[in-house]
C-alpha positions, 0 to 999 in steps of 0.5 A: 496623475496625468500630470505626472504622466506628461511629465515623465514622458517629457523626461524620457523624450528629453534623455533621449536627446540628451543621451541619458541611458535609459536603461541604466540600473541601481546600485542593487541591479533594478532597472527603472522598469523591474521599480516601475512593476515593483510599485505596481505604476502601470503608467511607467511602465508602458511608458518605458515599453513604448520608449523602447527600453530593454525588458530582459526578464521583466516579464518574469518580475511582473509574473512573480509580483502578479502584475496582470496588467503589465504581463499582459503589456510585455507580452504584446511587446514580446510578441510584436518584437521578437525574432523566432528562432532568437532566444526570449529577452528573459532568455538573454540575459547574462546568467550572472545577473539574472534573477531567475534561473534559466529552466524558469519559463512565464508559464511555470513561474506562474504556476509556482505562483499559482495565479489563475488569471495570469496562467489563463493569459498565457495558456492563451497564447498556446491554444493556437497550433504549435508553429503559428503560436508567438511564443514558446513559453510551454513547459517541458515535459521532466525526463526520468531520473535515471534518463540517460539521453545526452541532453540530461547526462549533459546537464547532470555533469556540467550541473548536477543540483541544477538539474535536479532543481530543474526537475522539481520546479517543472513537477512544481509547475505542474503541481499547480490546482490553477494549471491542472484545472486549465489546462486538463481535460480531466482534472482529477485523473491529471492530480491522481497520476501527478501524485502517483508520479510524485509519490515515486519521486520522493522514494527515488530522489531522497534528497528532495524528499520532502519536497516531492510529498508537499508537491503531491499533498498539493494535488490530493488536496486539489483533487479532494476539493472538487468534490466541495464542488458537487450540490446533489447525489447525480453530481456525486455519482457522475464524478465517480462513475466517469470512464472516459473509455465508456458510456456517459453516466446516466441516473439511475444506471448501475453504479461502476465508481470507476474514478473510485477504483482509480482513487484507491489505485493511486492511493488517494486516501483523503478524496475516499475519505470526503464525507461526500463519498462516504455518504454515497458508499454507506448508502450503496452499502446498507441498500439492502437493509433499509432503516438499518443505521436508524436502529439501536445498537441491540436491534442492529446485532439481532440482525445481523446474527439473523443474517448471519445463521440464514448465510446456509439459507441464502447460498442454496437459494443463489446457487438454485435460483439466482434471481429469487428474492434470497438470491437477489437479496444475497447479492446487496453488498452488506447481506454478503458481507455478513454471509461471507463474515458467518462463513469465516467465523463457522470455519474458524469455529471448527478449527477451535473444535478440531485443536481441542480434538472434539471427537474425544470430547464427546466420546468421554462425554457421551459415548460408552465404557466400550467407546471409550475403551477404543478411544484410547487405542484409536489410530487417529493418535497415531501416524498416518492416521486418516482425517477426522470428519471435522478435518474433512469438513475444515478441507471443504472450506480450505478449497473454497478459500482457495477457489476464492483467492484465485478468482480474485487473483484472476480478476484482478492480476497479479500486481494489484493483487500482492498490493494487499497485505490481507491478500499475501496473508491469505497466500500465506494462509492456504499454502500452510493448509496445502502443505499440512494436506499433502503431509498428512497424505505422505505419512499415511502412504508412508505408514501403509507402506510400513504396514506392508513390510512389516518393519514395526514401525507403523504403531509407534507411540508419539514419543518414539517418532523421528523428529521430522515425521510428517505428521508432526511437520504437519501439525506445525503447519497446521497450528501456524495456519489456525494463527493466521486465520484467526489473525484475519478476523482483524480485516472484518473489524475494519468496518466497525467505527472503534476498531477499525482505527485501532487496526490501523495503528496495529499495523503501522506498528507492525512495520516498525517492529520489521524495521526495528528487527534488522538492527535487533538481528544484527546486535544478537547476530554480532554477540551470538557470534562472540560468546559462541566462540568465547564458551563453544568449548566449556559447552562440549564438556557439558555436552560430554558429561550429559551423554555420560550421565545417560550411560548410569552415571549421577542423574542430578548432574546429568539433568543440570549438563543437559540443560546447559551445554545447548546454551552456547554450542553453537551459532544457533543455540548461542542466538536463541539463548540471547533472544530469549534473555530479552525477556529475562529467562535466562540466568547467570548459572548457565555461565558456570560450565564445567571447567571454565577459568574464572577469566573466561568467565568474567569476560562471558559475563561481560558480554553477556552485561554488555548485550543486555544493557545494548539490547533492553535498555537501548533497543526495547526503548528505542522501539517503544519510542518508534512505536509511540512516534507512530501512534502519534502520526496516525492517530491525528489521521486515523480517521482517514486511515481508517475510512480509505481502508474501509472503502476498499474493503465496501468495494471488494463487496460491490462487485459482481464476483465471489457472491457465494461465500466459501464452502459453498462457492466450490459447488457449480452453479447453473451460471457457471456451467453455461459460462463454462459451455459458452468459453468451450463454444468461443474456444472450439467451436468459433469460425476462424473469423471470430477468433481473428476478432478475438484476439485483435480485441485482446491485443488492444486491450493489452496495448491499452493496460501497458500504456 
């Protein structure tokens, strides 16, 4: 090999000489340098740097071939040969011939290589200050999408692919594990931010879509196996727990899991699912049940249902004596889960007693020949009538759901808040029950007033109220309302190991029943309008022959008019006769009209064919289709789907706030009252000096939140 060395050095010594062109070139463009790196000859190639052969982007070669040695050896060249304020040899060259596009720098196509040695020798040339360091070899920071300086609209318009391209292959760079770990002071908080950026992208920018979600797939998978690196629970802890704001965590100390918090913020659903988090959650969890998960199955239900009927217990307890043993006990997270669980299910309880009118049941059960007289003449059938002691009893439990949802709301802010579906469930939920109230008051005012006048109206019997009386808006409020807390019980499956991934699934397939049901919508929309049109006048003579029935004429065909004329007398009536024809309630007779023409006809039942065959055999089995291709993808992550979704619900548990479940959270607690007095001192009472102070530490913590 030596040999071989002073051979060649011969060689090049007598070219010179000669006048042979040292840097000539093959027929496919490759210097005897980029063959040298290609064949990995460290020997020729410091050779050929010492005979002073041009290098162009040869160091971009021995990059992507991850030629160590000889990266290192270009860059002392390019550091002993280049000019500042020239361009780099790998930026000279002519763009028709260069290998690599020009947004390419060492530093990123190392990072595309994702080589941890070479990444670290370049970083290296970059630890010095700025104007002393060699070379520029950084990469640049992306601009917005929608950026609007000149540099990007300058470059969109002479190339709009290649900005695009630059784009990516700079996040591409950054996207690398070997260059966030080199080069951030807190890897994970780097991987969490670049995905979230990346995540945004990927919605922005369709085209590359896919591009974007494999880039950010990289940094959750960067940051998930950090956590393989941990070897003891104080490892675990001080990862999660680590607030660069804050104090260092020590052992022992209460446990905040802050990089947790910032995980679930991000979205990071594969580093809350790491077994290694889920250990230490399910032991913060079950910390106040000791022995709790060794138990079988039937001593772990008597438990919880002991729990469970003592939540009345606890709450007086917590609210009396915070710091006794109930209520201290009350405040480990799965004794209030459980607590907060039994109160949820006590309300949806009285709800069932309320719909099933359960004063009723008991007076005809139990009460006597007199009471039952009365019933049948009670005013709380009738309009305006005053709630009923369930009612009143289901009203404290609506205010400490509402109470509930709006320190929550105050806690976290509106945006993280309208993040949860369950939370807009809940908004949803407590507006119902707040309208059914303030209806039920209207209507007994109304009816009062009535009364008053004397206008004979107030006793109507139900059949006889005007379509839009409070009370019956009211109670449509209201049973909407009973499906939506009932429909909550689905939030608290999501700790069962079974029912939680099936929850999970629901709800994915709930998205695509919305996405299905805009182009179900503009199908029914566009033949509603057709048959509207077709049959609106065949449906006003049976509307005609209906009222004229009423007036003494054959009540058979009466009967037979009045159902049909509503099919198609309008948009409305059109589209609910076509919804409803989905699921085959809706024959061939209601097309025979009173004088339609057999034309007429034909073409009503053509499009009526037409709509069906569209609508069942197309739609319906488009969706089962969209349905089952989702079932699929989530069943192959459910367990992470499910996990990330039960260690936000363990969190929400994990706070200090919202201990007392509803109804009881309503009732002031001595804490309150001396928090209370303390906001009035600060508020009324504090020297002008402490406000100032005040309020400069509120601006800068909102200066923090906004950048």
């Amino acid at each position: 090999m030596y040999a071989g060395y002073i051979e060649n050095e011969i060689y090049l010594e007598s070219a010179k000489e000669t006048g042979i062109n040292i840097n000539c070139t093959d027929p496919l463009g490759r210097s005897a340098l980029l063959m040298a790196i290609d064949n990995e000859n460290l020997e020729m190639v410091q050779l050929l740097i010492y005979s002073q052969v041009e290098t162009k982007d040869a160091l971009l070669h021995a990059i992507n071939e991850e030629f160590v040695e000889a990266v290192e050896l270009l860059l002392e060249h390019e550091e002993h040969h280049h000019v500042k304020g020239t361009p780099h040899s790998w930026e000279a060259i002519d763009r028709d011939i260069a290998t690599f596009t020009p947004d390419i720098t060492p530093l990123i196509l190392a990072a595309h290589r994702d080589n941890y040695e070479i990444i670290k020798i370049l970083l290296d040339r970059l630890s010095t200050d700025s104007s002393e360091a060699p070379l520029d070899i950084r990469i640049p920071t992306p601009h917005e999408v929608r950026c609007g300086c000149v540099e990007c609209v300058k470059s969109s318009c002479e190339d709009s692919l290649r900005h695009s391209r630059s784009r990516i292959n700079s996040y591409r760079a950054l996207a690398s594990p070997s260059l966030i770990a080199l080069s951030s002071k807190d890897p994970i908080l780097s991987a969490f931010e670049l995905s979230w950026e990346l995540r945004r992208l990927s919605f922005m920018e369709q085209e590359f879509k896919n591009e974007y979600q494999e880039l950010r797939r990289q940094c959750q998978n960067f940051a998930t196996a950090l956590l393989d690196h941990t070897r003891s629970s104080y490892e675990l802890e001080a990862m999660l727990n680590y607030d660069p704001t804050g104090p260092a965590f020590e052992h022992g100390d209460r446990m905040h899991l802050s990089r947790l918090k910032l995980a679930i913020k991000y979205k990071q659903k594969k580093f809350c699912a790491h077994p290694n988090v889920q250990q230490l959650l399910a032991s913060i969890w079950y910390e106040g049940l000791p022995g709790f998960r060794r138990k079988n199955i039937l001593l772990q239900m008597a438990e919880i249902t002991r729990i469970g009927l003592m939540f009345p217990i606890f709450c007086t307890a917590y609210i009396i004596a915070p710091k006794s043993y109930l209520g201290r006990t009350l405040r480990k997270p799965f004794i209030k889960f459980i607590c907060h669980s039994a109160s949820y299910v006590t309300f949806l309880f009285l709800l069932i007693l309320a719909s099933q009118r359960i004063e009723t049941v008991v007076v005809e059960w139990f009460g006597t020949d007199e009471m039952r007289a009365r019933l049948h003449s009670d005013v709380t059938t009738k309009r305006g009538a005053p709630p009923s002691v369930v009612e009143l009893i289901i009203l404290t439990w609506v205010m400490g759901l509402i109470w509930s949802e709006i320190k929550q709301l105050w806690d976290s802010g509106p945006l993280q808040y309208i993040n949860d579906m369950w939370n807009i469930i809940d908004f949803i939920t407590n507006s119902l029950y707040v309208a059914t109230v303030a209806l039920r008051i209207i209507a007994y005012f109304q009816v009062q007033k009535e009364i008053a006048e004397d206008t004979g109206t107030a006793y109507l019997p139900r059949e006889k109220w005007d379509a839009w009386d409070p009370i019956l808006i009211a109670e449509g409020l209201f049973a909407t309302a009973n499906i939506f807390s009932s429909l909550k019980l689905v939030y608290i499956f999501s700790v069962n190991p079974y029912l939680g991934p099936l929850q999970i699934c629901l709800g994915r397939m709930v998205i695509d029943i919305i996405k299905f049901f805009f182009v179900y919508t503009l199908v029914l929309f566009a033949f509603a309008c057709g048959m509207n049109q077709l049959l609106w006048y065949y449906a006003d003579m049976e509307r005609q022959v209906c009222f004229s029935g009423k007036n003494g004429q054959d009540t058979k065909l009466d009967h037979s008019a009045c159902l049909t004329w509503r099919r198609f007398s309008n948009l409305f009536e059109s589209s609910q006769t076509l919804f409803w024809a989905s699921f085959g309630l809706i024959d061939l007779d209601n097309f025979e009209l009173t004088g339609i023409q057999s034309y007429t006809r034909f073409w009503g039942l053509l499009m009526f064919g037409s709509y069906c065959v569209i609508n069942v055999v197309v739609l319906l089995n488009l969706l089962i289709a969209m349905m089952n291709h989702s079932y699929q993808i989530i069943s192959e992550h459910a367990d992470v789907e499910w996990k990330f979704a039960r260690t936000k619900l363990w969190l929400s548990y994990f706070e200090d706030g919202a201990t007392v479940p509803p109804p009881f959270n309503i009732i002031p607690t001595p804490k309150s009252v001396m928090y209370l007095f303390r906001w009035i001192k600060r508020k009324f009472c504090a020297t002008r000096t402490v406000k100032k102070k005040d309020l400069k530490t509120i601006r800068l913590f909102d200066s923090l939140n906004f950048f």
